[in-house]
C-alpha positions, 0 to 999 in steps of 0.5 A: 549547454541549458540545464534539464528541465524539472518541475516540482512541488514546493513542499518538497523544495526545501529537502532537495533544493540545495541538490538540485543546481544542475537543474532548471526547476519550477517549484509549483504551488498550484496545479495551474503552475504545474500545467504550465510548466508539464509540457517542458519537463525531463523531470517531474515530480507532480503527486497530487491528491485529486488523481483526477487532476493529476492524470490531466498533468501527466496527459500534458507532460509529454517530454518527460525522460523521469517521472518520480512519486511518493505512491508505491501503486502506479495504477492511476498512471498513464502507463501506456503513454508513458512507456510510449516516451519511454519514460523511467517511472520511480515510485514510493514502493518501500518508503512506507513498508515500515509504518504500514507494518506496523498498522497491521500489526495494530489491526491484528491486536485491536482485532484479537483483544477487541479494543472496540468492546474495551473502549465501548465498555469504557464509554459505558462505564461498566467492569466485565469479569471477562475479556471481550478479545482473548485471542492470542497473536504467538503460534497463530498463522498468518498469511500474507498476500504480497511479499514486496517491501510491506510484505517483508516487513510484516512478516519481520514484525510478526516473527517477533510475537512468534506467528507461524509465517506463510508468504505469497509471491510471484516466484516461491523459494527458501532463501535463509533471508526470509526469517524463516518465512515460507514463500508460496506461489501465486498459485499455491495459496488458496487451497491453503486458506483454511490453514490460517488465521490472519489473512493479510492483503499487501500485493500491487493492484494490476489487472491480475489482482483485481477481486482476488479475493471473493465468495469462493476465498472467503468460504475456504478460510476459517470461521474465526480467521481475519482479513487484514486488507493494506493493499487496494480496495480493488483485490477485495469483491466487497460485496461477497466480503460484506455477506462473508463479515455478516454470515459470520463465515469469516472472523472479521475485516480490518480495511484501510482501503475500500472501493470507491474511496472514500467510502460513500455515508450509507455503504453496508460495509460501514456496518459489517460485522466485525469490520473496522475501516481506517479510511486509507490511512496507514501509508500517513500515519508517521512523520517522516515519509516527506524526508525518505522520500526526499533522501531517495530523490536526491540519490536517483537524481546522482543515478540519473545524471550518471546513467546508473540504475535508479532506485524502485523503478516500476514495470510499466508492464506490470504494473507495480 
């Protein structure tokens, strides 16, 4: 009996290799070995920068029964023909959750204690009497957008500097795991913006959530209240955010996303007020994503192999 097929990228040959004897693999280097190669796997494994690149080798892999990921967003898969070879997707969703918490949890002290103002008070060599950011994260009140895996871990995060929680979700509930986080409807949230003072964005870019928030958002939350955005670019209508960072309707933007990425030299949200941008950085801003990612493949390889449920598999309906 001839061993499934599998094609995979070398970086990660070392971490699952010594897993992998039931399979016949390619481990890649190029995408023209990845091309090769798409057309005959069960298995694949074929993330790459250039989605462009990567949708090419998805089109030509038209075999595949598992196709795993590092990236929790699946918006750049070819959903439709994947669900047509009914193929399982596994995604990153949740392999990231806590160093991106934490690169919020970042964004909201530069943002309340302006470590923008510090450091350019620094580089000019000057001792105010007066802090630049006095704002204080304990009984603030945040609310997050999103209560997947990154969702969850901001709100245990924040629990620790006493914030007020507030978070949003497909379905609402009270259950006592949620740390005392109060869990609202995806239509319970915006006639309740002007309660808050962060607003953070970590929900899946589907075809619901594009421009999520926009003109009519942005007027409803307070004057001082901060967008916190981790998700997509695309949840944001960026111009009405521009206009909002500018007429001072709202505090200010911390960004790790932006639409289109990168960012184009000359694009007005480079120079918003009260806006820092951190170029979609906070999913790499860590050590060990290769290694849980790595640990998560070989334990779906076993569930495949039995026939047992996989870990993060997506919705191909949905999109996340």
């Amino acid at each position: 009996m001839s061993k499934p097929i599998a094609a995979m990228a070398s970086l990660v040959r070392p971490m699952v290799e010594p897993y992998c004897a039931n399979l016949d693999v390619t481990w890649y280097t190029t995408t023209e070995e990845a091309l090769e190669i798409a057309p005959h796997a069960e298995i694949g494994w074929f993330d790459m920068y250039d989605k462009e690149k990567m949708a090419t080798l998805l089109g030509a892999a038209t075999n595949l029964k598992w196709l795993n990921s590092i990236y929790a967003g699946v918006e750049h898969f070819p959903l439709d023909q994947l669900k047509r070879q009914g193929t399982i997707l596994t995604n990153g969703a949740g392999l990231n959750s806590s160093p991106i918490a934490e690169f919020v949890v970042m964004g909201m002290l530069a943002a309340a204690k302006r470590t923008d103002k510090l450091l350019a008070l620094q580089e000019q060599q000057e001792w105010p009497e007066q802090a630049p950011g006095t704002t204080e994260l304990a009984d603030g009140k945040a609310l997050i957008i999103g209560y997947g895996g990154i969702g969850q871990e901001v709100a245990k995060k924040l629990s620790g500097f006493g914030m007020d929680v507030t978070a949003v979700r497909r379905t609402a509930s009270n259950d006592p795991a949620d740390l005392g986080t109060e869990v609202i409807g995806t239509n319970d949230w915006q006639a309740r913006l002007g309660e808050f003072d962060w607003v953070i964005v970590s929900a899946p870019a589907t075809a619901e959530t594009q421009k999520l928030l926009g003109k009519d958002e942005f007027t409803a939350m307070k004057s001082s209240a901060w967008l916190i955005n981790v998700a997509r670019g695309s949840l944001i209508d960026q111009s009405a955010l521009v206009a909002a960072l500018n007429g001072k309707s709202i505090g200010g933007a911390v960004l790790d996303v932006t639409d289109p990425e990168p960012l184009p030299k000359g694009d007005p949200l480079w120079t918003a007020s009260n806006c820092f941008i951190t170029m979609h950085v906070s999913g790499v801003a860590q050590t060990r994503m290769f290694q849980r990612a790595a640990s998560r493949f070989v334990e779906n390889l076993k569930r495949y192999q039995n026939d047992e449920e996989m870990i993060a598999v997506a919705d191909l309906n949905r999109g996340y």
